[in-house]
C-alpha positions, 0 to 999 in steps of 0.5 A: 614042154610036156607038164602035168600040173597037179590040180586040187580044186578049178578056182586054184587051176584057172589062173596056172593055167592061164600063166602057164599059157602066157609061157606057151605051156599046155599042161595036162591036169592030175586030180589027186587029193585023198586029202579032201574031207568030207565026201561031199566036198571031194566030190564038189571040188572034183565036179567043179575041176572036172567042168573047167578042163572040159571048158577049156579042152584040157587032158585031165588024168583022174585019180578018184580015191576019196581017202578018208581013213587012210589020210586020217590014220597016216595024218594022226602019225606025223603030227604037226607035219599034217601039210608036209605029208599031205604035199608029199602024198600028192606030190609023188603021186603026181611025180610017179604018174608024170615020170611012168608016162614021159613028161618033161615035169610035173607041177602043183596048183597049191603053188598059187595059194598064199596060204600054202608053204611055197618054199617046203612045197618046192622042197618036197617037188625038188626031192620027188623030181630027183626021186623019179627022174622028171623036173619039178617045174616051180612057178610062184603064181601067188600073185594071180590068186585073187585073179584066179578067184573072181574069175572062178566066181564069175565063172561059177566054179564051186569055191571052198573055204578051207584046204582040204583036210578035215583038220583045216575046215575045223580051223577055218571055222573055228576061228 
């Protein structure tokens, strides 16, 4: 099978990787995440990314738009449904690429993180696969997240502390 596994972040890639092995996949990573604020973290979380696909000889496809305004200016418009869009933003993103160049099916990383809505997340990859014609490929990998993260500590790749989203660093410092 031919996969493109969406990719926001090594620690969160490490373990879906490793699963998708165990299943004879190889995937091809996506980097898409206008989402990641500010700067310094889009580029610490793409560094570290772009490391692990070079250490475990993985195709990495990378599309390098820090987008900060336009995610501001769009986000502001939906509201509450900030995670909503921002999984949709990305998803088709990865849908179109997966679809435009042949793959059986596209994926997401965000698909190990308990702090994410798995089932709105498969909601929005079920619409988007029949959108552009390439299976949504869903895995739970939820249990391999603590995994993930000591072996990306121990790995030493860069490990953050919120989402992405300007919006979920000031939550997850505030308390």
């Amino acid at each position: 099978m031919k996969l493109l596994l969406h990719a926001c972040c090594a620690p969160c890639s490490l373990e879906c990787v490793e699963a998708l092995a165990g299943e004879g996949i190889q995937p091809d990573l996506y980097w898409y995440n206008p989402n990641i604020h500010p700067y310094t973290e889009y580029r610490s979380r793409r560094d570290s990314l772009r490391a692990f696909a070079e250490a475990q000889a993985l195709s990495l496809v990378m599309e390098d738009e820090y987008g900060l305004r336009p995610f501001i200016a769009a986000v502001e418009r939906e509201g509450l449904q900030r995670c909503a869009f921002c999984y949709r933003l990305r998803l088709e993103k990865a849908a179109a690429f997966a679809a435009e160049k042949g793959y059986d099916a596209f994926t997401t990383t965000l698909l190990i993180s308990p702090y994410q809505n798995h089932d709105r997340i498969r909601e929005i990859g079920e619409e988007l696969a029949a959108c552009y014609a390439v299976s949504f490929f869903y895995r739970d990998f939820r249990p391999r997240f603590r995994q993930g993260q000591n072996q990306s500590r121990q790995a030493g790749y860069y490990m953050q502390k919120y989402c992405g989203c300007i919006y979920s660093e000031e939550e997850r410092y505030r308390g």
